[in-house]
MARZA-723487 format. One record per residue (C-alpha): residue number from 0; x, y, z. Coordinates in nm, 2 decimals. Example, Ala and Ser with C-alpha at 12.3 -4.5 7.8 and 13.67 -1.06 7.14 Angstrom:
2
0_1.23_-0.45_0.78;
1_1.37_-0.11_0.71;
//
This chain:
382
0_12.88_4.87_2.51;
1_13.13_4.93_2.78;
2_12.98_5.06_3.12;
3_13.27_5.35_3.14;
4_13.12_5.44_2.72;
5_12.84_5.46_2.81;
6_12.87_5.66_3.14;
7_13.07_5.90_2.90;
8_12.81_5.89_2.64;
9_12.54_5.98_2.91;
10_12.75_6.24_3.09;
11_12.82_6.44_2.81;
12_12.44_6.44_2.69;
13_12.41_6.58_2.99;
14_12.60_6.88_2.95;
15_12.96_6.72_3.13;
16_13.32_6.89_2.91;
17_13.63_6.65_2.96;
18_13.92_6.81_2.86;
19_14.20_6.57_2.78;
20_14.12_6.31_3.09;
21_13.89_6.04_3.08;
22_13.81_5.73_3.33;
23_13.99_5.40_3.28;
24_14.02_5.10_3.47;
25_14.34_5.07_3.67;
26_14.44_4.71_3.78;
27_14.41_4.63_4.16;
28_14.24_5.02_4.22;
29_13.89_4.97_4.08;
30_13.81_5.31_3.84;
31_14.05_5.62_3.82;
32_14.10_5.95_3.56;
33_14.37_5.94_3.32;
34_14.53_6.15_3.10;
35_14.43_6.08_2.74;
36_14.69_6.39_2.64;
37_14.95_6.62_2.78;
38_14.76_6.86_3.01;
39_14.96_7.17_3.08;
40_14.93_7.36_3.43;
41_14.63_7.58_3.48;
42_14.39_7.40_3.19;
43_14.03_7.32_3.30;
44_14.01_6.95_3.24;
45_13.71_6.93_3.38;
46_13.32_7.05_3.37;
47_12.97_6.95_3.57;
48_12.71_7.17_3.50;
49_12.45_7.20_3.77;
50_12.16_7.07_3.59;
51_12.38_6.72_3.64;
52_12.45_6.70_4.01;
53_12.22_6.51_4.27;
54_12.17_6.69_4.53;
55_11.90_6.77_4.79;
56_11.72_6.92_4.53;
57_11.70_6.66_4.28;
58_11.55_6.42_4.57;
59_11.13_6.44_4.47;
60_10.98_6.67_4.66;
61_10.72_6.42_4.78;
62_11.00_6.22_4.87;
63_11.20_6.47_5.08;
64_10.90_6.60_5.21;
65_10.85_6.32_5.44;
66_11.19_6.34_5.64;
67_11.09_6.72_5.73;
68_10.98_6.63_6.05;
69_11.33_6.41_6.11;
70_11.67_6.43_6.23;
71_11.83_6.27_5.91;
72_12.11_6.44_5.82;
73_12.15_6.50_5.42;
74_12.36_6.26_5.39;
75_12.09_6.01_5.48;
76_11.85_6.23_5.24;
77_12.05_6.16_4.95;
78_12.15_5.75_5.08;
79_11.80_5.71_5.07;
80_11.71_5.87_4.72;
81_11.96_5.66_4.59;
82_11.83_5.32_4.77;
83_11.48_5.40_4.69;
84_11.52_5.54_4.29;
85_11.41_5.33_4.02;
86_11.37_5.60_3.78;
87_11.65_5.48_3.56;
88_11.74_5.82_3.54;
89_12.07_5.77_3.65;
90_12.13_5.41_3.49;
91_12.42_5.50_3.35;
92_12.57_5.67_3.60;
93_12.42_5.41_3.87;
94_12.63_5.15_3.68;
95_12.97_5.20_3.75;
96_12.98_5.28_4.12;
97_13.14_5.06_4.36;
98_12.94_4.75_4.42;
99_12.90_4.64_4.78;
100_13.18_4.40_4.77;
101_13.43_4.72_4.67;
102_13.34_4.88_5.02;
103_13.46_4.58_5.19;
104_13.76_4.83_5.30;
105_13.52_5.06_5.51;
106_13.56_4.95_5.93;
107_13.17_5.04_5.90;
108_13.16_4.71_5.73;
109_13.42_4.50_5.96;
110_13.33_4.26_6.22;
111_13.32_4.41_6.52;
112_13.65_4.26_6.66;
113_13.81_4.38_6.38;
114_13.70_4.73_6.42;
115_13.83_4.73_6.81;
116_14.21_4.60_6.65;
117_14.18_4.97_6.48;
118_14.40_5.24_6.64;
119_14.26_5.45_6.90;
120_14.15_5.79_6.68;
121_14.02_5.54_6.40;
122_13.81_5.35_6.66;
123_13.72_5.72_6.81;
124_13.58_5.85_6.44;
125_13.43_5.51_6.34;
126_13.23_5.52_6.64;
127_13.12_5.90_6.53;
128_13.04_5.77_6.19;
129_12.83_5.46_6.34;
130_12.62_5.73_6.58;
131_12.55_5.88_6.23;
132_12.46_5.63_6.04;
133_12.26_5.49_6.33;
134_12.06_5.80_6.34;
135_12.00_5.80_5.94;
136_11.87_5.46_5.94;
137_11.63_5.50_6.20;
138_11.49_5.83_6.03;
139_11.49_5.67_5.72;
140_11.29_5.38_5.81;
141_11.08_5.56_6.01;
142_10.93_5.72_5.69;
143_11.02_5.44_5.46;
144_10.97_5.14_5.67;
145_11.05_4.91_5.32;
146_11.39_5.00_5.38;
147_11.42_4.78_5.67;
148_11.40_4.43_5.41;
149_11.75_4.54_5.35;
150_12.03_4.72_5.61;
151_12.30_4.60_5.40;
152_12.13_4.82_5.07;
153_12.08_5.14_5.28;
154_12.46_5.10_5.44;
155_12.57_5.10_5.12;
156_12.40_5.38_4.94;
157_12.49_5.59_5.27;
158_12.85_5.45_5.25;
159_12.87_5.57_4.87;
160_12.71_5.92_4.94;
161_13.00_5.96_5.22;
162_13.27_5.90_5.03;
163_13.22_6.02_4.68;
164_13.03_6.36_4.77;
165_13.18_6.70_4.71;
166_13.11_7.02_4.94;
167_12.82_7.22_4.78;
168_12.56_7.47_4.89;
169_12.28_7.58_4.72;
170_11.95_7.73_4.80;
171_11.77_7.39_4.91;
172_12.06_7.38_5.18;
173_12.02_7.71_5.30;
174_11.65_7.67_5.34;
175_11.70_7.33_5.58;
176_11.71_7.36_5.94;
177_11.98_7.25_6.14;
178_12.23_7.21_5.84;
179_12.63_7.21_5.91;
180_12.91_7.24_5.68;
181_12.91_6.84_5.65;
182_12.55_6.87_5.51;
183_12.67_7.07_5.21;
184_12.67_6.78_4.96;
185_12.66_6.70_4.60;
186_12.73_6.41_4.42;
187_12.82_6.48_4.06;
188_12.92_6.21_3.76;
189_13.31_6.16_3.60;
190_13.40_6.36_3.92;
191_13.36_6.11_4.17;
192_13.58_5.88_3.96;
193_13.92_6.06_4.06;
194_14.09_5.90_4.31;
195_14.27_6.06_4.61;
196_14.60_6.28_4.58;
197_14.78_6.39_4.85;
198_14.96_6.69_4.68;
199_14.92_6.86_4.36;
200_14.59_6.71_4.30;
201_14.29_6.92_4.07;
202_14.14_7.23_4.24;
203_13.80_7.21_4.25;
204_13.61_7.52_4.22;
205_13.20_7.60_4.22;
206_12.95_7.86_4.08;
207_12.59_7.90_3.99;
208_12.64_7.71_3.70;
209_12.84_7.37_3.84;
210_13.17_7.23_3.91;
211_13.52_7.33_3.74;
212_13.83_7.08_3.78;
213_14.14_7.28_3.70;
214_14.53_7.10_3.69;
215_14.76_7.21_3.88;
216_15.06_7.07_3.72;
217_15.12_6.91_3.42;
218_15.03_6.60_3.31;
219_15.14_6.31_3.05;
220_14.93_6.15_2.86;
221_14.85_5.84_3.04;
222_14.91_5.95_3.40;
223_14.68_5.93_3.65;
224_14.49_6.27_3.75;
225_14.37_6.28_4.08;
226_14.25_6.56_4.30;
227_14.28_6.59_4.68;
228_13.98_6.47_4.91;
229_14.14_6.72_5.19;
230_14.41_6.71_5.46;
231_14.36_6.42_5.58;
232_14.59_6.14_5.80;
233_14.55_5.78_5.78;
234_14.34_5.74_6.01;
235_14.05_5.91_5.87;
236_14.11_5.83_5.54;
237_14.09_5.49_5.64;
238_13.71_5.51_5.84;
239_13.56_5.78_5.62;
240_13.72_5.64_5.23;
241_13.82_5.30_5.36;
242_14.16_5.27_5.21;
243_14.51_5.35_5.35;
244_14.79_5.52_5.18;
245_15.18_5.61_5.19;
246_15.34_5.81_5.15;
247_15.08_6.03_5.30;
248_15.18_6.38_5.36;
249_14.91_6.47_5.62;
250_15.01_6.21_5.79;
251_14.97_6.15_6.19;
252_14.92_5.99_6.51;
253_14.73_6.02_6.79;
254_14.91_5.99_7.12;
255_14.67_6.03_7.36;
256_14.67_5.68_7.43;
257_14.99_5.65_7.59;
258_15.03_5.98_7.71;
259_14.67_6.09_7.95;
260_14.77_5.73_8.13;
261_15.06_5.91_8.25;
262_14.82_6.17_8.47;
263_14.62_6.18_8.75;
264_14.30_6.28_8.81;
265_14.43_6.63_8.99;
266_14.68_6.67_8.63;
267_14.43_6.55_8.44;
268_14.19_6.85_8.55;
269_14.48_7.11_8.57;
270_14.50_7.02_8.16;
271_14.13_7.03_8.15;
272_14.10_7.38_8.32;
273_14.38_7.52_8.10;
274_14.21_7.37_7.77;
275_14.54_7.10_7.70;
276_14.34_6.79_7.77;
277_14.36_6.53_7.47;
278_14.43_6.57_7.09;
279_14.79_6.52_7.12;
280_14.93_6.48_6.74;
281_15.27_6.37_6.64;
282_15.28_6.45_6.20;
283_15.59_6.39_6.00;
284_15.80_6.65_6.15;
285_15.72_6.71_6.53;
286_15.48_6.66_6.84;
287_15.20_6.93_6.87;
288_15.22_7.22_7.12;
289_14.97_7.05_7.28;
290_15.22_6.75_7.36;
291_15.49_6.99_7.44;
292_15.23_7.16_7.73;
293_15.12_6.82_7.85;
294_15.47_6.67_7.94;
295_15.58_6.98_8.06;
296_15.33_6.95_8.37;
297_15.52_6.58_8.41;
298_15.84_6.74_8.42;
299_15.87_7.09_8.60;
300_15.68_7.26_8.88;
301_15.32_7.36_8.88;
302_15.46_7.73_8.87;
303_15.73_7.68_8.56;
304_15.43_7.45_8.36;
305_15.19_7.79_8.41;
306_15.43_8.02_8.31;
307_15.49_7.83_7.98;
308_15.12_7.77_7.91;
309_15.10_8.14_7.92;
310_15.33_8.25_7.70;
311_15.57_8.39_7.98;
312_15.88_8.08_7.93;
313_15.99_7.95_7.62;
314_16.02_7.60_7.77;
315_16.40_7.60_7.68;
316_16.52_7.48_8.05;
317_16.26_7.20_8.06;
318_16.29_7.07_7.67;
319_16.58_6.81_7.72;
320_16.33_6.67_8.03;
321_16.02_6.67_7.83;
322_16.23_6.51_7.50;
323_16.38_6.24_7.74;
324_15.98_6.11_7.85;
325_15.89_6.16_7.51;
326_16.11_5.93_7.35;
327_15.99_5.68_7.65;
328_15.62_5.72_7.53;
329_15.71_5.68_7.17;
330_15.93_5.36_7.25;
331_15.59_5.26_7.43;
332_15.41_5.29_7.17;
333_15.58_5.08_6.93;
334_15.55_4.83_7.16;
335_15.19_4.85_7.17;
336_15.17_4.87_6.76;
337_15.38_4.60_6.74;
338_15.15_4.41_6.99;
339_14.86_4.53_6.80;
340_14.96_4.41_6.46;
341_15.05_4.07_6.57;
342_14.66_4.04_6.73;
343_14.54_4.14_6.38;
344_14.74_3.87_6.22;
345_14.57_3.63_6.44;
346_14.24_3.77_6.43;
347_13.97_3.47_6.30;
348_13.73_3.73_6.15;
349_13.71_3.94_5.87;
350_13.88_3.93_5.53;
351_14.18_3.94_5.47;
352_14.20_4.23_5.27;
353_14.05_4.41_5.58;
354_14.35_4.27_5.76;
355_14.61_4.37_5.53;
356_14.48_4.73_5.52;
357_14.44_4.73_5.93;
358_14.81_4.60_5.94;
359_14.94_4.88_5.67;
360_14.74_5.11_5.92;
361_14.94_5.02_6.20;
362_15.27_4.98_5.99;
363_15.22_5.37_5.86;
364_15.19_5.45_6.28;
365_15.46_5.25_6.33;
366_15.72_5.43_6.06;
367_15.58_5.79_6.20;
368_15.67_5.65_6.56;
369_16.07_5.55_6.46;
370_16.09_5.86_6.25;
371_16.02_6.05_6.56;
372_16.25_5.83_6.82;
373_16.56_5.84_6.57;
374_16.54_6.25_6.59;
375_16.52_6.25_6.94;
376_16.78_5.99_6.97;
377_17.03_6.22_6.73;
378_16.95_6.53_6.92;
379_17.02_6.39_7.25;
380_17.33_6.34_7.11;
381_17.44_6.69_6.97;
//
């Protein structure tokens, strides 16, 4: 029997309702949720009941009992129930996840001079992600030291819980010390199967007695149904999901890079003391209000920058100075993308699958970049 039947046949025993979708294998994109019907606007196409989700309570207790004098997050809780099970339980389930090969797209994976070719923010959270998994795999193998035969195994099931979970909270979570919001986490069958939708995408509702995926538009039979994995830009969906798409509506850049190298130390601490240092964000539309406050102390007088920071000038006088440096940084930075993108293409290491995502990476930067510079060229001329 097919692995998707029988995942279906097993989901259902379990207590899972689809409602007109059902998984299929899409060519070139691994697993996705199509329509097997029209789907109007507002019907529940979708249902997990609680008793079917892993989650930290589903973990044996013997098992979880031994990281409660650890740092591991829940995360790697839940990576290493699903390295360690051999229950069967979940055989059905366990079949149809990506195989270690699929997650070839995740930097976590890359060779390390691949993963510096990333742009700056990607670098930034893939070095947040490694600390992470870092501190799960020594936790982990502090209480199960069998886990060492095999880095590649634990990476994986950590890799799988971190991008195919769903928020969740439930008593278990509540009762653990030191839990955040990104410990709230529940993996659940037939849901982790849609793929990723920018807009119009499934909301996803919980209760006390499970999941809930509800359409928001309609839907021919045969589309695909996705549902939105949050508001995300490139960048992260690239580290955390380890694929790239466009269009992308949350799109955006970073631009720290090319615009702190423009301050001194003294600047540098003015922004600092006045809370403006870093996180400068150009989306589809505009630069941030934090980029607008940063060039501003390049272009006016200490006095005319603090009156704007507080509220007390609209910046009108000063915008035409602070487009003008703008459209210089931006014209930088292509450079530097274009620079970037041609080091990638020469890049030994890796696969080139990694490459051609990195370079569609830097060609979605690029496109935000000129989107940006041909605005500011029209404006300067009206």
């Amino acid at each position: 029997m097919d692995s998707l039947q029988e995942l279906l046949d097993w989901a259902t025993s379990q207590g899972v309702k689809l409602n007109g979708i059902g998984p299929e294998r899409i060519p070139g994109r691994g697993i996705g949720v199509l329509a097997t019907r029209d789907i109007q606007a507002d019907e529940i196409v979708l249902d997990v009941p609680t008793g079917c989700l892993r989650t930290l309570s589903t973990v044996p207790k013997a098992r979880l009992r031994r990281f409660s004098e650890t740092s591991i997050s829940v995360q790697g809780i839940l990576a290493a129930d699903l390295a360690l099970d051999t229950s069967g339980r979940y055989g059905p389930w366990d079949a149809v996840v990506p195989r270690v090969e699929d997650l070839t797209g995740m930097p976590l994976n890359w060779h390390a001079d691949l993963q510096a070719l990333l742009p700056r923010h990607a670098r930034e959270l893939l070095d947040k992600q490694r600390a992470k998994f870092a501190r799960d795999w020594a936790s982990a193998t502090t209480v199960f030291p069998d886990l060492k035969r095999d880095v590649d195994a634990y990476r994986h099931a950590w890799l799988l819980v971190n991008s195919r979970t769903f928020y969740y909270l439930n008593a278990a979570l509540k009762r653990r010390r030191g839990v955040t919001k990104d410990d709230h986490l529940t993996l659940q069958p037939i849901a982790d199967l849609f793929n990723h939708g920018d807009e119009d995408g499934c909301h996803v509702a919980f209760g006390r007695d499970g999941f809930a995926f509800r359409a928001t538009k309609p839907y021919k039979a045969g589309d695909e149904v996705k549902i939105c994995y949050g508001r995300h830009g490139g960048d992260f969906l690239l580290v955390e999901y380890g694929f790239v798409m466009s269009p992308n509506c949350w799109d955006e850049v970073m631009l720290d890079e090319v615009v702190l190298e423009r301050f001194d130390a003294e600047n540098k601490e003015r922004l600092e003391d006045a809370g403006f240092l870093g996180r400068y964000v150009l989306d589809r539309e505009t630069v941030c209000h934090r980029t607008q406050v940063a060039l501003r102390l390049l272009c006016c007088k200490v006095g005319e920058w603090m009156r704007f920071v507080n509220g007390n000038d609209d910046g009108e006088a000063s915008q035409g100075a602070v487009n003008v440096l703008l459209l210089e940084l931006l014209r930088e930075y292509i450079t530097r993308v274009d620079d970037e993108s041609e080091r990638v293409r020469r890049v030994e290491v890796g696969e080139q699958q990694q490459k051609d995502i990195l370079l569609e990476r830097w060609s979605q930067t690029r496109l935000l970049l000129t989107i940006r510079i041909a605005s500011l060229e029209q404006e300067s001329k009206t």
